[in-house]
N, C-alpha and C positions, 0 to 999 in steps of 0.2 A: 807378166809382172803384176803385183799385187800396188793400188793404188795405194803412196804413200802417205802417211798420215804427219802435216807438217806443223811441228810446235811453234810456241811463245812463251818464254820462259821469265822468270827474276832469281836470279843468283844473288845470295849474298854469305861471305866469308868474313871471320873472324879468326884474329890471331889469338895463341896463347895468353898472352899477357895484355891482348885488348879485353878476354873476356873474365868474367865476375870470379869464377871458380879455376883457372888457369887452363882449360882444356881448350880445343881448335873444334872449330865448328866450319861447318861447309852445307850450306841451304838451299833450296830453291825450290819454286813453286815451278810443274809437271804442268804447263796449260797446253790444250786441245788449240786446233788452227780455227777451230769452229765449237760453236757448243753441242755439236753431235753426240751422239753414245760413247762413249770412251772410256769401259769400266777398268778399272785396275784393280790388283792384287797386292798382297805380301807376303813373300816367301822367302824360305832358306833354300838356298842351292847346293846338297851336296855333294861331295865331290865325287859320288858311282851315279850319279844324275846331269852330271858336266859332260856334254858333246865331248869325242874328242876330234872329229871333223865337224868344225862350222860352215855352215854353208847361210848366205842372207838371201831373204826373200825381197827385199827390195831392189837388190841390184844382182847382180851374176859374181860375189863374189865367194869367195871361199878359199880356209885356210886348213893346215892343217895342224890343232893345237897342243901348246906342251903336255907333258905328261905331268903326273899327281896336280891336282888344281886343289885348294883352297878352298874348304866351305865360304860361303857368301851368303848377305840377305839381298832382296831385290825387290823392284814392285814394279812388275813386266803386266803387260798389259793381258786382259783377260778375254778378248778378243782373241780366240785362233783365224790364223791366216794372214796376216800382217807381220810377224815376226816377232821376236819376243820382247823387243825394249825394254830392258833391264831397269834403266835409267837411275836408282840412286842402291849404294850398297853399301856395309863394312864387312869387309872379309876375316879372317879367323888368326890374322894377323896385326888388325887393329888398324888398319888401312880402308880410308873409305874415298869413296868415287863419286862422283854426281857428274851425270852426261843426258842430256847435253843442252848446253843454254845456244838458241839458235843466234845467230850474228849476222851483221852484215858487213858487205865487202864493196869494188867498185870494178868498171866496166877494164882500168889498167892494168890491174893485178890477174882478172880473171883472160884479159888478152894475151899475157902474157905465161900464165900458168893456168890455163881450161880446167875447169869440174873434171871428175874422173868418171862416167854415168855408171859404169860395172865397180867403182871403190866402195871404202865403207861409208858407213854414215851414223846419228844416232841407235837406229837399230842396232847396231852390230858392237857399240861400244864397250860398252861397260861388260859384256857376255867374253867376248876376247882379252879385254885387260885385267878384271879385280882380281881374281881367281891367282893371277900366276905374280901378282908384285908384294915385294915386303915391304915398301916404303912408299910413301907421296911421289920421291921423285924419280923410283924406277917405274913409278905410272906412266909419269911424261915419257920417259924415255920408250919404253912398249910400244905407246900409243904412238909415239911420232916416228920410232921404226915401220908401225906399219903404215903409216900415212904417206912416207916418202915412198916405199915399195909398191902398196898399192891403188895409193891417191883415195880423194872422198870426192862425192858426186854435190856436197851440200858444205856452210859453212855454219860449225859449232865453236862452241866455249865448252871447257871439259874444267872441273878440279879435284884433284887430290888430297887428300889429309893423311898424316899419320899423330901422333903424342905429339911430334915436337912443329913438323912443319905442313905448311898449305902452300900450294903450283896451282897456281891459274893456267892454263893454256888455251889459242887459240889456232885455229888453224887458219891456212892462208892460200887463195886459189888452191889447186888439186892437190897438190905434193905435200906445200911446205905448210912450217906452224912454229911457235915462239909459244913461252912460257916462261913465267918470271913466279920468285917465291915472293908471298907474301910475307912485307915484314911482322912481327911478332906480336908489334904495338899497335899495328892498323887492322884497319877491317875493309872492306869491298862490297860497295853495291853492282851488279853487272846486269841493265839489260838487253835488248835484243839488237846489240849494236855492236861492233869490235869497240872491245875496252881498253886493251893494253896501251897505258902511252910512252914515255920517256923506256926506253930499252938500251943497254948497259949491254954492248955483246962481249965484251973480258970480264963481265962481274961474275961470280963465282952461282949467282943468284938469280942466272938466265939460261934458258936451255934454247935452242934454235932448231931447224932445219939445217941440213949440208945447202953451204953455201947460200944460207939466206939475204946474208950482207951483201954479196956479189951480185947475186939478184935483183936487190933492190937500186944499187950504182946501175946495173946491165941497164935495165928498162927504166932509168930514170923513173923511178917513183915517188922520191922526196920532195914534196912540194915546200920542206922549210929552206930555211938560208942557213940553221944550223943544228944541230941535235938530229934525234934519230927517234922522231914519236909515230910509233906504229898505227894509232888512230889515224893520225894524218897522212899515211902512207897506205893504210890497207883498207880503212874503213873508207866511211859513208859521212857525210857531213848534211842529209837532205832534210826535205819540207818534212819530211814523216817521221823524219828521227826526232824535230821540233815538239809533233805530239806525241807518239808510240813510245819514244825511249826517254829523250833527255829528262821529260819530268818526273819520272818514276826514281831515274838517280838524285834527281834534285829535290825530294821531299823527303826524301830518306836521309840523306844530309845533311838538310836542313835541323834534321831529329837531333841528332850527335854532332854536328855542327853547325849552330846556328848563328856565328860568327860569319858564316862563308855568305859572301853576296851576291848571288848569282839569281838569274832569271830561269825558270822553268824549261824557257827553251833552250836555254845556252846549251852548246854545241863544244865545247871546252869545259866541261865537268871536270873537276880531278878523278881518277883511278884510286890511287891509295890514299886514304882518309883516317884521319884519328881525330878518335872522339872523344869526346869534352868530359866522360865518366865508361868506368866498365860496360861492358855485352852482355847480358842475359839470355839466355833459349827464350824468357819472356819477351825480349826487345826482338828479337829476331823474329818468333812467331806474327810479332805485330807490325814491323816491318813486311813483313813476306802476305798480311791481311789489309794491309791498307788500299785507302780508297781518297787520300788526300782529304782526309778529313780536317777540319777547321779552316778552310781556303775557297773559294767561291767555286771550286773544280770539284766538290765532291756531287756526285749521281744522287748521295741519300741529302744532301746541305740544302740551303737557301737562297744558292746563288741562282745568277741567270742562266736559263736553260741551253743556254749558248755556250755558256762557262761550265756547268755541270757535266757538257756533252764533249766539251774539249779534250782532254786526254785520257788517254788509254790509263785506267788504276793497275796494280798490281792485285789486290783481290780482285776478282775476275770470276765471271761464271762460267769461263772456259780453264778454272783452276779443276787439273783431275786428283790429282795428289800432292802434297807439300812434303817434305823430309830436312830434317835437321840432321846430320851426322855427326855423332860429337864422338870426339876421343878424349878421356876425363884422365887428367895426369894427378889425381889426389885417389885415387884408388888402384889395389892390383892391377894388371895387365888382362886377367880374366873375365874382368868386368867391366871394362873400360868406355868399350864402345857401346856407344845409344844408339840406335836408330828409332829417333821422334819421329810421328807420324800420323799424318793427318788425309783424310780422304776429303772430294768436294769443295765446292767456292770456300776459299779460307777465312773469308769474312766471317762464316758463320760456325766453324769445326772447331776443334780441340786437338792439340797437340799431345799424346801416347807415349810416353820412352821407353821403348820398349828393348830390351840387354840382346844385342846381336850377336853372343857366341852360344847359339842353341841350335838346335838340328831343326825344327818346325818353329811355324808362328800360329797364332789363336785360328780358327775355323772362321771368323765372324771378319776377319782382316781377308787370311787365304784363300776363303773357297767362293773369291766374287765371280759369277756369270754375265754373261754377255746382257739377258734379258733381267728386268727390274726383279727386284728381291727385299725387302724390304727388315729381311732378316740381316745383311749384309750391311757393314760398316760403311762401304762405297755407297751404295744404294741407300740406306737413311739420311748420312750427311748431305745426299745433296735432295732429298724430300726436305731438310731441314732449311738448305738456303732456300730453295724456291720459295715455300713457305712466308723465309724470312723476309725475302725481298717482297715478297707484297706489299709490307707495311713497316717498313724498317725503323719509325720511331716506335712501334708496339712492340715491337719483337726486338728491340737491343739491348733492353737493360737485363730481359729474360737470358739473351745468351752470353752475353756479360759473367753472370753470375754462373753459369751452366759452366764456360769456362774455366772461370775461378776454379771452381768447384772439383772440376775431372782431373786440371792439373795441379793443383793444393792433394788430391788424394794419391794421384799416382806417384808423387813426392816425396809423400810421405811411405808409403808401400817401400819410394825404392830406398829412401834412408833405413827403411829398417831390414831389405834385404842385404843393401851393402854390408849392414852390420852383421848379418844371419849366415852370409855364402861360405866361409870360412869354417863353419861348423857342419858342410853339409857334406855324404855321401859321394854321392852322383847330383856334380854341376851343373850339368845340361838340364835334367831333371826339374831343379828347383828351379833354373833361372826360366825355361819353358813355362812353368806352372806360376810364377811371378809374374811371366806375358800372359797368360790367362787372365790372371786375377787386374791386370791393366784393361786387359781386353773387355773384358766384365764390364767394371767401371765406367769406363766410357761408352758401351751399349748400350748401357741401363740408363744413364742418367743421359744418354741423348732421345732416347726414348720417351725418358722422360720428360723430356724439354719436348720435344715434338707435340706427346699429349697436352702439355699448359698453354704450346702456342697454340694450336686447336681450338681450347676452349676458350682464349682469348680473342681469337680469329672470328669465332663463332657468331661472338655478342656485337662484329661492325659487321657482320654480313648486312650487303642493300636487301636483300628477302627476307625481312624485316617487318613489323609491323606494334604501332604501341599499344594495340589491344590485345588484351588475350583470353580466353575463357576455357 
């Protein structure tokens, strides 16, 4: 068995009517267990390129899958021999997926329903689900038939999106798993901690495991006196969730709710949250880059090095790829789905929207190698954090504006393809050649930000001296 490669993720979802433009969004930062090599890709999967026997390389499982699958985008890792980790997609029905935000569980649930070591796990997700579902919540259902059949070896957060709705799910010990729809109006921060709280098993707006509820009376798991809050039941309440998780939900909430009074470590966050004004792919991007800025906790601040070092940020230099999946309900159905996309520590990339119903993506996204390349989107953006992180008050107002700059163009580009597709031939074609001209743009002008930090870099080097002749 191939050693597995185990994530850290930040999930965040919005509903239709929490965000700017009316469409559902499903995010989350792709972080590495470590900052090791971990290049990624972007591609279309289609469907005479779909396995129709899966087998995973992490564990000994293997199914055998439906027939006609569904073109899909994905950004599977570039790394042969680990297996492919799909991990974020919209498939060709306007259905997207993001798998998997890792979670935690406790020593109860897993005594009474054990890991499965031969189940699935992240690898195997999103490659067996997008391809074969038309809706958010024949996702959940997919996935959670296979999870009762063949158990998972690891505990994730999975979501779905379609037009209208977004399914958070999580699984639970080997078998079983819960998933609830997000309401319309709220949005979800999730990180690497079981989220789900208040659960509703007659609401119309919750999916379960067979016999989950039974389950949970059998093994006494309920530690409340009333209600039925799956945190409290299946998660983690520890010292590490104090730093790693709780403050990443709590600064993000603090953003769109700054009403809510809670403490960084609070261990009682709310799940569903609505916020104080609309969602932007801008709020999300910067949400999914932060680093707890303006708080005595930020790593690049003022504060004490004790406080700077305290919590885990969600920009991260174990961030390998970011994805935004939006499904846009103000335009046809042919053009609907975005797949935003960013390679490298988020603090310092640009977010790409690039139209997911085409057959290929740009060479400069697709064709990333294992060894350094500098030609490669993967491989620049993260020359640009390293870079960046050197000297993060030199280099922030530079990338600031490089930001600005990539996504104000690609904005503009796509307002005027939305307006052009209708007049076009062959779909695929133009919408392809529009991911180009995205692709372009953000090559160039990160290239170009990389030469200015350079020559700014240049002028603090300590080898140095104030004579010259």
């Amino acid at each position: 068995m191939k050693k597995r490669k185990f994530g850290s993720c930040t999930t965040m979802l919005v509903g239709k009517k929490a965000s700017m433009d009316g469409s559902t969004m499903i995010a989350r930062n792709e972080d590495s267990g470590t900052a090791n090599k971990n290049p990624q890709r972007f591609i279309v999967m289609n469907p005479e390129d779909q396995p129709t026997y899966y087998t995973s390389v992490q564990s000994a499982f293997e199914m055998q899958l439906p027939e006609n699958p569904l073109r899909y985008t994905a950004t599977p890792d570039a790394m042969e021999g680990f297996g492919i980790w799909g991990e974020s997609g919209i498939n060709s029905e306007n259905v997207a997926m993001t798998a998997t935000e890792t979670i935690t569980t406790n020593s109860r649930v897993l005594g009474a329903d054990p890991l499965v070591e031969d189940g699935i796990g992240e690898e195997d997700m999103l490659t067996i689900v997008l391809p074969y579902i038309y809706s958010a919540r024949e996702g959940v259902e997919r996935l959670g038939a296979i999870l009762e059949e063949y158990g998972t070896y690891e505990s994730n957060g999975v979501a779905f999106s379609d037009a209208d709705e977004i399914w958070y799910m999580e699984t639970i010990g080997g078998h079983h798993w819960a998933a609830i729809r997000i309401p319309d109006d709220a949005y979800v921060i999730a990180p690497n901690r079981f989220n789900i709280t208040h659960f509703d098993f007659a609401s119309d707006d919750t999916l379960c495991s067979t016999g989950l509820k039974e389950f949970i009376e059998k093994h006494h798991l309920n530690p409340d006196f009333e209600g039925t809050n799956l945190r409290h039941i299946f998660g983690s309440a520890t010292v590490k969730d104090t730093r790693y998780n709780n403050p990443r939900a709590w600064y993000i909430q603090k953003q769109f709710n700054p009403e809510l009074e809670y403490e960084p470590t609070e261990q009682n966050l709310p799940f569903i949250c609505y916020a104080n004004r609309k969602i932007s792919v801008e709020d999300v991007k910067w949400a999914l880059s932060s680093h707890f800025e303006n708080t005595p906790y930020d790593p690049y601040g003022e504060g004490e090095a004790k406080d700077r070092e305290l919590f885990r940020t969600i920009g991260l230099n174990r961030n390998q790829e970011s994805h935004i999946l939006q499904i846009r309900n103000d335009v046809p159905a042919h053009i609907a789905g975005i797949h935003w996309l960013a390679f490298g520590p988020n603090t310092f990339n640009a977010m790409v929207p690039f139209y997911a119903n085409v057959t290929d993506t740009p060479a400069c996204y697709r064709d990333t190698e294992e060894d350094f390349d500098i030609t490669k989107m993967h491989w620049l953006s993260h020359t640009i954090a390293l870079l960046g992180d050197t000297n993060f008050g030199l280099y922030h107002d530079m990338h600031s504006a490089y930001e600005q700059k990539v996504v104000a163009a690609c904005r503009n580009l796509q307002q005027n393809a939305d307006e052009e597709v209708e007049l076009q031939d062959d779909l695929h074609s133009y919408l392809e050649a529009v991911n180009e001209r995205y692709a372009k743009i953000a090559f160039d002008e990160t290239n170009k930000l990389l030469g200015n930090m350079v020559l700014a870099g240049t002028k603090k080097m300590k080898l140095s001296y104030s004579l010259s002749d």
